[in-house]
Backbone and ligand atoms as CSV (ligand in chain L), in Angstrom:
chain,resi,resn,atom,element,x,y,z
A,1,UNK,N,N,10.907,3.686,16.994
A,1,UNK,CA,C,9.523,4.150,16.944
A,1,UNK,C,C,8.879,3.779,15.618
A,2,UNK,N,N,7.733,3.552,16.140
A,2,UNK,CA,C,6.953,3.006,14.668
A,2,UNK,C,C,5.795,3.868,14.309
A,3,UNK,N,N,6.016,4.489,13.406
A,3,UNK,CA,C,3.725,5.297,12.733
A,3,UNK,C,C,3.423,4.162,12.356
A,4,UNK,N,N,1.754,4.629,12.598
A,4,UNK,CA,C,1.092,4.096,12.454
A,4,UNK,C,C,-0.175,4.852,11.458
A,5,UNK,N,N,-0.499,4.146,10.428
A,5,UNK,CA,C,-1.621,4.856,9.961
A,5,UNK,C,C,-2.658,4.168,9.450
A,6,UNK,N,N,-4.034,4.542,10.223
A,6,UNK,CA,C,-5.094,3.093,10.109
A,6,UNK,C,C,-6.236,3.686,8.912
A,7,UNK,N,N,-6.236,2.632,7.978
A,7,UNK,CA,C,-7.245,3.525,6.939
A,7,UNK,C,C,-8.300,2.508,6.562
A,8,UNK,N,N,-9.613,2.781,6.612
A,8,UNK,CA,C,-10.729,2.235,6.377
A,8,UNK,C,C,-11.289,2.018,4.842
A,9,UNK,N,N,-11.008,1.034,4.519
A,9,UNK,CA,C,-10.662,0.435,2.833
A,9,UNK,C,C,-12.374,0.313,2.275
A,10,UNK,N,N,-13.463,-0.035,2.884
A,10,UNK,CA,C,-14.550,0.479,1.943
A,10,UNK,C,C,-15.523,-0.574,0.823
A,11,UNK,N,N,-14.362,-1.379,0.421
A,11,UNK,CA,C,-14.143,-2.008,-0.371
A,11,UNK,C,C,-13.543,-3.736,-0.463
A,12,UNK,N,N,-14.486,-4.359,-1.450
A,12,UNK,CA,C,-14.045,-5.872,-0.871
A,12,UNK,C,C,-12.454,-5.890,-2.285
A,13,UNK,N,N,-11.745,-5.031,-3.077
A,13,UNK,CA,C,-10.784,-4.967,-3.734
A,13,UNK,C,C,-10.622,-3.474,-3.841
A,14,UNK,N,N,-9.926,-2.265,-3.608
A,14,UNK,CA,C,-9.813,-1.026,-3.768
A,14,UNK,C,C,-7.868,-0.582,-4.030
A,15,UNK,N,N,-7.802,0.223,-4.083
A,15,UNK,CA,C,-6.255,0.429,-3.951
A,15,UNK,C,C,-6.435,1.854,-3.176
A,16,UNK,N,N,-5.789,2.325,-2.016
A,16,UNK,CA,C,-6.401,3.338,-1.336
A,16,UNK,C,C,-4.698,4.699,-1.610
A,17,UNK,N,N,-4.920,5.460,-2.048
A,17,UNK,CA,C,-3.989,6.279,-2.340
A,17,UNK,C,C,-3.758,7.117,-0.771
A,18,UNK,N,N,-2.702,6.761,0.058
A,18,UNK,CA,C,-1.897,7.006,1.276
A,18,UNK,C,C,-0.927,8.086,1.146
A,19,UNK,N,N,-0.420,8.435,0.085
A,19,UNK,CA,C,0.544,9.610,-0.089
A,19,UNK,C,C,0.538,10.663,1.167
A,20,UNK,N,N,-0.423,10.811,1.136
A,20,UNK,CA,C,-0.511,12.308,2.084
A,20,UNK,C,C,-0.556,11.978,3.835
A,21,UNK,N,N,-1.087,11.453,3.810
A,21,UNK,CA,C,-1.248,10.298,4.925
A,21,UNK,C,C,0.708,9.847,5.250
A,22,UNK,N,N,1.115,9.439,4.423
A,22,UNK,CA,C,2.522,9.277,4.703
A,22,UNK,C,C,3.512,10.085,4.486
A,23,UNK,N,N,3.597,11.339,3.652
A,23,UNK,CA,C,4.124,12.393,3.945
A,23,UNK,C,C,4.058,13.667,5.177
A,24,UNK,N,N,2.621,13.117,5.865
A,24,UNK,CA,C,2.672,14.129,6.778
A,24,UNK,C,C,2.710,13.543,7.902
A,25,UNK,N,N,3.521,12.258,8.090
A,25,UNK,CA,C,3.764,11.939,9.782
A,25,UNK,C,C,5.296,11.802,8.953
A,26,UNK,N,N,5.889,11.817,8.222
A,26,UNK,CA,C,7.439,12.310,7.814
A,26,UNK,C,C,7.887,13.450,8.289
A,27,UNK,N,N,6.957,14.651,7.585
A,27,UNK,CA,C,7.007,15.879,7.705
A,27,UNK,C,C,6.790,16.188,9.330
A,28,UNK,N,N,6.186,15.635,9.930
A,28,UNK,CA,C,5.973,15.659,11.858
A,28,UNK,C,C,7.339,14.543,11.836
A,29,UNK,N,N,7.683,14.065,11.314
A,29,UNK,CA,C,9.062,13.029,12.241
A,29,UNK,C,C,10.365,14.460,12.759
A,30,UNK,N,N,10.323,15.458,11.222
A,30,UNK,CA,C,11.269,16.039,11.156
A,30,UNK,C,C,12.443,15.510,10.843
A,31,UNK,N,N,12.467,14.149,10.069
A,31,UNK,CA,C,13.407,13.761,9.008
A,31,UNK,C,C,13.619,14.542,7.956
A,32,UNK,N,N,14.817,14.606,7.615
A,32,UNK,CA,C,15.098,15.417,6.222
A,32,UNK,C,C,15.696,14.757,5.486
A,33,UNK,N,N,16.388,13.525,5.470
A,33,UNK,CA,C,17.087,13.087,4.827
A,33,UNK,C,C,17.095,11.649,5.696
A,34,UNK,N,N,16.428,10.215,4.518
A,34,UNK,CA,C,16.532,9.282,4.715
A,34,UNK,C,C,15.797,8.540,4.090
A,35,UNK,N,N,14.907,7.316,4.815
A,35,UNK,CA,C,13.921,6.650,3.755
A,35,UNK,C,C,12.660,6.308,5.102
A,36,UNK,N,N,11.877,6.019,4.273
A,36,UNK,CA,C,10.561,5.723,5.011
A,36,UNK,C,C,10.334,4.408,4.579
A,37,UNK,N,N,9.767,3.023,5.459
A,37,UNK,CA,C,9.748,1.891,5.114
A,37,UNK,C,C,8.039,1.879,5.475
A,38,UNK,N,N,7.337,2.258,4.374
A,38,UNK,CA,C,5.514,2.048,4.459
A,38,UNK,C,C,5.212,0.264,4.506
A,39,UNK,N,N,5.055,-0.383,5.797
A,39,UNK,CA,C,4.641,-1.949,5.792
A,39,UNK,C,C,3.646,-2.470,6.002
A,40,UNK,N,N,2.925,-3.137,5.729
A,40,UNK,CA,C,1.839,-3.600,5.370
A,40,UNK,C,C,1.840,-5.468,6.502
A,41,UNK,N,N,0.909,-4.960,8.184
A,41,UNK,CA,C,1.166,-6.637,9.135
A,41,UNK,C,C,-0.205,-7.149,7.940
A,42,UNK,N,N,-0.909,-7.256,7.077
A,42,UNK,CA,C,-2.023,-8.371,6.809
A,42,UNK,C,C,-1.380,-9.128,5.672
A,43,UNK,N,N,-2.260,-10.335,5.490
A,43,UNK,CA,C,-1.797,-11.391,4.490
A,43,UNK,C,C,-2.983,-10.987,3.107
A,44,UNK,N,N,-3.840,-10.154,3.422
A,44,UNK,CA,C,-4.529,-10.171,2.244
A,44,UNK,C,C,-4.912,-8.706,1.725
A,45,UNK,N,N,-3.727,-7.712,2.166
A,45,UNK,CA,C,-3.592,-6.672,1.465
A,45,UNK,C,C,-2.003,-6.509,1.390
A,46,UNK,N,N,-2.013,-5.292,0.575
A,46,UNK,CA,C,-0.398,-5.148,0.029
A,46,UNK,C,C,0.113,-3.562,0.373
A,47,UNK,N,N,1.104,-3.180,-0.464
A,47,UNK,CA,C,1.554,-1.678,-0.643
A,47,UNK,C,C,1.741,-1.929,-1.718
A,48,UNK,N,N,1.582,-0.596,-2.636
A,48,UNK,CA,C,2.639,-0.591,-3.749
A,48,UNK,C,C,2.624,0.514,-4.375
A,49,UNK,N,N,3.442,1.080,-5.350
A,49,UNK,CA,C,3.722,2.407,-5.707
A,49,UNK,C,C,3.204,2.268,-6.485
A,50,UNK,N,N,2.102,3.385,-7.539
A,50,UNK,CA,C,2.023,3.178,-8.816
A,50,UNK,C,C,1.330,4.486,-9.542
A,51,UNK,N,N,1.160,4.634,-10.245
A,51,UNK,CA,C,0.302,6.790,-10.890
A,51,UNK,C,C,-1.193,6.290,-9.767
A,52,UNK,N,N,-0.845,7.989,-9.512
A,52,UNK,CA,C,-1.731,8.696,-8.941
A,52,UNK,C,C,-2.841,9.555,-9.072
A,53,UNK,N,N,-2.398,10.252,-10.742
A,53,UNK,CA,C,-3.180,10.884,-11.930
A,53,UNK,C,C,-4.351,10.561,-12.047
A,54,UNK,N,N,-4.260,9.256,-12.794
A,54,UNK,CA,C,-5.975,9.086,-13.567
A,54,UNK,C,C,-6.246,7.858,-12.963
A,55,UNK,N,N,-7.292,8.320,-12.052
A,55,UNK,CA,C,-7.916,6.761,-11.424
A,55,UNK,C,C,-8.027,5.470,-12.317
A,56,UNK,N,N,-8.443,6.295,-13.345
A,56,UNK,CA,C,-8.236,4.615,-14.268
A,56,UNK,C,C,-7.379,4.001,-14.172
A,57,UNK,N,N,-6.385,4.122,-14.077
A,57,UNK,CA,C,-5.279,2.979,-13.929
A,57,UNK,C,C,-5.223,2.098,-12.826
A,58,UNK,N,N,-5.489,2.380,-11.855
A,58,UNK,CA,C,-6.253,2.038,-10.680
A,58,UNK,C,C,-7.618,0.606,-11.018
A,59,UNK,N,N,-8.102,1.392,-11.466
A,59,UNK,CA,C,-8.991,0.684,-12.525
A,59,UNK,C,C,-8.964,-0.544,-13.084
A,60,UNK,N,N,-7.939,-0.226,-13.980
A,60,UNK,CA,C,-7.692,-1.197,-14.774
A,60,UNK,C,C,-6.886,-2.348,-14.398
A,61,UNK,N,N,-5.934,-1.729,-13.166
A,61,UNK,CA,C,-5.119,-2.635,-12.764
A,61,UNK,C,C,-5.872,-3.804,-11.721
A,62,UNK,N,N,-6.790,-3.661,-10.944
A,62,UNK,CA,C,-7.563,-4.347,-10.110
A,62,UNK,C,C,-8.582,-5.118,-11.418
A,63,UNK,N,N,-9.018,-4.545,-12.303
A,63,UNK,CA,C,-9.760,-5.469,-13.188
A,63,UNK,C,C,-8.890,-6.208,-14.130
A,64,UNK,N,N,-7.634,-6.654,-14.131
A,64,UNK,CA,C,-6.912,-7.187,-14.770
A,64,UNK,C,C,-6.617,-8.131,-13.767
A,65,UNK,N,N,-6.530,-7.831,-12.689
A,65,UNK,CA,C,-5.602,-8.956,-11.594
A,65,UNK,C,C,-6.937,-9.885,-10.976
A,66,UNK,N,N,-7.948,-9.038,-11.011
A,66,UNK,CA,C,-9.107,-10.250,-10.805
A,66,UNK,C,C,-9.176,-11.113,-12.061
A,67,UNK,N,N,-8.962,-10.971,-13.533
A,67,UNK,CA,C,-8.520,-12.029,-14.479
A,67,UNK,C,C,-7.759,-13.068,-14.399
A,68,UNK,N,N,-6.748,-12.349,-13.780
A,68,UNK,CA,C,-4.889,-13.563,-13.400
A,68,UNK,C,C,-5.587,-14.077,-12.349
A,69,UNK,N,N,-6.132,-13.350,-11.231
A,69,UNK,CA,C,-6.532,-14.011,-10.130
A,69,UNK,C,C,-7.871,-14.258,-9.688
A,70,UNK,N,N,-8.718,-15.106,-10.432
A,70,UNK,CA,C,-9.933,-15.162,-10.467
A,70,UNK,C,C,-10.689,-15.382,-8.443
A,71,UNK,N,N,-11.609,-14.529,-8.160
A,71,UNK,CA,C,-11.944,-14.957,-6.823
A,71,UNK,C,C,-12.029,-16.017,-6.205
A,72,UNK,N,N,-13.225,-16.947,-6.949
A,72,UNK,CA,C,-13.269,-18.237,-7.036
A,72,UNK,C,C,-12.920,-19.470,-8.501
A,73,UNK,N,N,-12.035,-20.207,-8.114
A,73,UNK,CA,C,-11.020,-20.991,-8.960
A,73,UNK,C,C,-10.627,-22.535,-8.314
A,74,UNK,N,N,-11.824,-23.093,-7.445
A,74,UNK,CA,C,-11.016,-24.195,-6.760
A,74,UNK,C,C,-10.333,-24.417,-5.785
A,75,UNK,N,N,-10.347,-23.193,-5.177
A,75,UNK,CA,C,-8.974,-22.979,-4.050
A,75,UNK,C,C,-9.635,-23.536,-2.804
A,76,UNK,N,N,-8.927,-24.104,-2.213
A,76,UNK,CA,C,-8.819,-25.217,-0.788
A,76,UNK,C,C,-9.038,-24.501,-0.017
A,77,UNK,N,N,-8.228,-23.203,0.536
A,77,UNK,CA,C,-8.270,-22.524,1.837
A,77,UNK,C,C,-9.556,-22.380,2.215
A,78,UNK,N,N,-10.075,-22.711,3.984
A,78,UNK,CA,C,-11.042,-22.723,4.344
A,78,UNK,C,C,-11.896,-21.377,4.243
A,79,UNK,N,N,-10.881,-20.353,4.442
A,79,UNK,CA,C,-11.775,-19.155,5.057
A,79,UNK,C,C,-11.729,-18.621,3.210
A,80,UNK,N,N,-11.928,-18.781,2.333
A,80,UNK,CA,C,-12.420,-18.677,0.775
A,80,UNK,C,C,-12.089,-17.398,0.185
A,81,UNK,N,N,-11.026,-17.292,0.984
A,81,UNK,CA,C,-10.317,-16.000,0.028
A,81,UNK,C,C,-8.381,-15.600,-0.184
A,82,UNK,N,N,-8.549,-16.748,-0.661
A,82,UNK,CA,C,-7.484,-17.490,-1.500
A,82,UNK,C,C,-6.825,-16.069,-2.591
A,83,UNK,N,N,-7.871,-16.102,-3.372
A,83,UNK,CA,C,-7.251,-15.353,-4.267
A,83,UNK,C,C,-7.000,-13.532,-3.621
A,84,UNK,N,N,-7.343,-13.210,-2.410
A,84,UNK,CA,C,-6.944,-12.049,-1.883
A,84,UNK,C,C,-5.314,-12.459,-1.598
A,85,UNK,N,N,-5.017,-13.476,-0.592
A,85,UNK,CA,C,-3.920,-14.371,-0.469
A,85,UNK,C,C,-2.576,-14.058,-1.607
A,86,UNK,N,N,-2.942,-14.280,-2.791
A,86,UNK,CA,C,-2.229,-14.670,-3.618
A,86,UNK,C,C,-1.919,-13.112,-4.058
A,87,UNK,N,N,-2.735,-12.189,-4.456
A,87,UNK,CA,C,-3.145,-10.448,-4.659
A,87,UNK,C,C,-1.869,-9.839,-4.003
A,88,UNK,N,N,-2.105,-10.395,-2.901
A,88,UNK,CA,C,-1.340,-9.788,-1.654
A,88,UNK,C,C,0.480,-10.338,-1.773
A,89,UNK,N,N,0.571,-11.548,-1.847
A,89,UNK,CA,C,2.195,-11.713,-2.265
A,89,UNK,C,C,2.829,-11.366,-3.888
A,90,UNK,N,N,1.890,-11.092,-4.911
A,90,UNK,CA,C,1.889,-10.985,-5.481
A,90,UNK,C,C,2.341,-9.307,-5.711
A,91,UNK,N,N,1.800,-8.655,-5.128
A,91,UNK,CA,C,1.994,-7.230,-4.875
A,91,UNK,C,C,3.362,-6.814,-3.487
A,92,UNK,N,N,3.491,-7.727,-2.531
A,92,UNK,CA,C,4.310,-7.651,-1.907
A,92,UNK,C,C,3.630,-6.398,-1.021
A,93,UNK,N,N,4.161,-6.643,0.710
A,93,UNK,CA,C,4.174,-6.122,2.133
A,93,UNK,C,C,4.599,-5.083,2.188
A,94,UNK,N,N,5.613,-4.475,1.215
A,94,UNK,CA,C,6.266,-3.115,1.553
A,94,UNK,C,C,6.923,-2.382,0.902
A,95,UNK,N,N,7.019,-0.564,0.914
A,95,UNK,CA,C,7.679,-0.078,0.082
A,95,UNK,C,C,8.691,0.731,0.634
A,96,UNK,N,N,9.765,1.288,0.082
A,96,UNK,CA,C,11.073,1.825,0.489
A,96,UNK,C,C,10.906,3.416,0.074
A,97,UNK,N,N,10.785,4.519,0.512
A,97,UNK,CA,C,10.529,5.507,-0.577
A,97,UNK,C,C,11.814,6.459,0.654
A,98,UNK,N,N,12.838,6.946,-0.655
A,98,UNK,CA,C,13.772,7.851,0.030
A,98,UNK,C,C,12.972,9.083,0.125
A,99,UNK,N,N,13.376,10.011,1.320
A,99,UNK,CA,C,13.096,11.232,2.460
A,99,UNK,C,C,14.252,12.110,1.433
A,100,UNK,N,N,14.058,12.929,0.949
A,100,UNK,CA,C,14.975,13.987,0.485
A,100,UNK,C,C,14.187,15.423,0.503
A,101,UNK,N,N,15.285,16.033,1.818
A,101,UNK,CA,C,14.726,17.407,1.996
A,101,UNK,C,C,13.614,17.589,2.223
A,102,UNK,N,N,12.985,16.184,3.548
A,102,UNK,CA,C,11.857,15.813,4.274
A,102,UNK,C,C,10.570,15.898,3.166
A,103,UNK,N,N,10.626,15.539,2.092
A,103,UNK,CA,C,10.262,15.109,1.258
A,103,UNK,C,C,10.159,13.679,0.532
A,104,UNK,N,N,8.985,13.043,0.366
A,104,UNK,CA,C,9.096,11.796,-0.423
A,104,UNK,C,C,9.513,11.922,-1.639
A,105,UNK,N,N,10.609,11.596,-1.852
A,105,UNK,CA,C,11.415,10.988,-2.778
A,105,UNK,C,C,10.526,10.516,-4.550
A,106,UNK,N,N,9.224,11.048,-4.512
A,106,UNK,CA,C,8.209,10.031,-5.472
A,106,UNK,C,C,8.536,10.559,-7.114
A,107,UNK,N,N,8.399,10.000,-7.866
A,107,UNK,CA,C,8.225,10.051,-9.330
A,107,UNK,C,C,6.777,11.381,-9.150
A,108,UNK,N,N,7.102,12.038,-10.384
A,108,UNK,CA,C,5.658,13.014,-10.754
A,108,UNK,C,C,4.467,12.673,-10.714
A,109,UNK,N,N,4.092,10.969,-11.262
A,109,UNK,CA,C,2.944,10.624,-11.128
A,109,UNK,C,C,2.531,9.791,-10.238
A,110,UNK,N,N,3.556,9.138,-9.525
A,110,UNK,CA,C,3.593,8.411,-8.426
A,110,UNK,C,C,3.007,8.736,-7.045
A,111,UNK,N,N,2.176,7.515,-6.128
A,111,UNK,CA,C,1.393,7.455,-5.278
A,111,UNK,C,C,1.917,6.324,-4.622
A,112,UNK,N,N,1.585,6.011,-3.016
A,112,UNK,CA,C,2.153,5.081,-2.341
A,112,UNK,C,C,0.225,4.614,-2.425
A,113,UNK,N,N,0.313,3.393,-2.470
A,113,UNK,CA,C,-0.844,3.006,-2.849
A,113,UNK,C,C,-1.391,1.724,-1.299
A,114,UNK,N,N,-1.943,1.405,-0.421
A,114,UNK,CA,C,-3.000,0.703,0.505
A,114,UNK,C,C,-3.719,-0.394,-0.479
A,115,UNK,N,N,-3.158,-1.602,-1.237
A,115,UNK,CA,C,-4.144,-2.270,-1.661
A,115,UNK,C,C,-5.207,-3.194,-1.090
A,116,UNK,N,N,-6.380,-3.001,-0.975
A,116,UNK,CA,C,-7.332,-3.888,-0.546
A,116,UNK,C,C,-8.015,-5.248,-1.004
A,117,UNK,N,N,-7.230,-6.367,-0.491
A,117,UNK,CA,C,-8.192,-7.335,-1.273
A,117,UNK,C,C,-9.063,-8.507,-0.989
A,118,UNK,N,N,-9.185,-8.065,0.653
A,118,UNK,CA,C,-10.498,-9.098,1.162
A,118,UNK,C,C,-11.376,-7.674,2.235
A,119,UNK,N,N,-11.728,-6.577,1.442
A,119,UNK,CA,C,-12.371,-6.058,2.056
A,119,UNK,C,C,-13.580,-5.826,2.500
A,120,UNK,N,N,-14.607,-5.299,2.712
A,120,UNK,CA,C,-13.803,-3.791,3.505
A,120,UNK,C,C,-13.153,-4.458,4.713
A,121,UNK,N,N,-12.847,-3.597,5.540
A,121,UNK,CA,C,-11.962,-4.062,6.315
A,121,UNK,C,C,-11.108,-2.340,7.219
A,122,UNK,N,N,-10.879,-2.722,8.674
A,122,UNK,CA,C,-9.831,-1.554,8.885
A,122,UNK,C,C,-8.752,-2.180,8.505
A,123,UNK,N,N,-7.413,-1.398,8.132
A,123,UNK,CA,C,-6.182,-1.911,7.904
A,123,UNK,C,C,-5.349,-0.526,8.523
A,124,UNK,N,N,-3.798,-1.611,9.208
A,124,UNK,CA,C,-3.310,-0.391,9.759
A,124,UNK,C,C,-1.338,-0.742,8.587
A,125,UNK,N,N,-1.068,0.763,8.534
A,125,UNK,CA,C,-0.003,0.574,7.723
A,125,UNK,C,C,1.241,1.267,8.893
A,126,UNK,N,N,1.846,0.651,8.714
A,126,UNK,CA,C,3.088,0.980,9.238
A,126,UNK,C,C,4.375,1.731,9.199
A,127,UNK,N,N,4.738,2.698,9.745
A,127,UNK,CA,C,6.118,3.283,8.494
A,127,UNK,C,C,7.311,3.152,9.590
A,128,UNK,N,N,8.028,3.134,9.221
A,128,UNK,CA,C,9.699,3.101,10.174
A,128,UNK,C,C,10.410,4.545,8.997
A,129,UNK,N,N,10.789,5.212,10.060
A,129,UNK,CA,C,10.998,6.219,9.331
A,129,UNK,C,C,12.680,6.226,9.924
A,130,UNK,N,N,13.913,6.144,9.055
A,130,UNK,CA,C,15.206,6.207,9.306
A,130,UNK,C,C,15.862,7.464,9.172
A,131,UNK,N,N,16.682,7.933,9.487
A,131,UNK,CA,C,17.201,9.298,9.094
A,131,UNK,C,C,18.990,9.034,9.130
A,132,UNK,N,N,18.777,9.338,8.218
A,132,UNK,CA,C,20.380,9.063,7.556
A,132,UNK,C,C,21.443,10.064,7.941
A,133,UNK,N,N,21.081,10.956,8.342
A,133,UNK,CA,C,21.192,12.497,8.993
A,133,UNK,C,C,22.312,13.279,7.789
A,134,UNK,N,N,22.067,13.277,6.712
A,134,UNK,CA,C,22.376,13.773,5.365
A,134,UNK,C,C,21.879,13.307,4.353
L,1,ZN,ZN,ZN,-7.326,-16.651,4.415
């Protein structure tokens, strides 16, 4: 069985904070012990873990990666969003977060993060939820 969770990004670059969203179809799996695999089917968005605290970081991190990864730069691909492309492997399809005591497994400041980078856009995220059954 696969969740599914479809979230409406807003935004033509955003990072969409999913935490809750993915703890509470865990918490309905009735896993207690295992891992959750949050996956990401598009080529021009990502997952990734990162603080949840102070939006700025958020912030800063999308205005830094449009630096490394400038929008427009020359790039060939027809449909002209290349550098979402690159955002997206760059950040990588998926995250692993262990289920302990049907609980996400997360760091204190940590967030499972929806990155957006040819948006807006719907996007649907995926979880495979395993249970280790201890
Ligand atoms: Zn493309």
């Amino acid at each position: 069985m696969v969740y599914k969770v479809n979230v409406n990004t807003g935004k033509r670059c955003a990072m969409i904070d999913i935490t809750a969203e993915v703890q509470k179809i865990v918490t309905e799996s009735g896993v207690e012990d295992g891992i959750c695999m949050v996956y990401i089917p598009h080529t021009t968005a990502a997952v990734t873990i990162n603080e949840n605290a102070d939006p700025d970081v958020v912030r800063d991190m999308l205005y830094e990666l449009d630096k490394i990864v400038p929008y427009s730069d020359g790039y060939k691909h027809f449909e002209g969003n290349s550098a979402a492309h690159i955002k997206s492997s760059m950040f990588g399809f998926s995250e692993n977060v262990i289920i302990d005591s049907g609980r996400l497994l997360l760091g204190r400041w940590q967030g499972i993060y929806l990155c957006e980078f040819d948006g807006a856009r719907s996007r649907t995220v995926y979880l495979k939820i395993i249970d280790s059954g201890r």
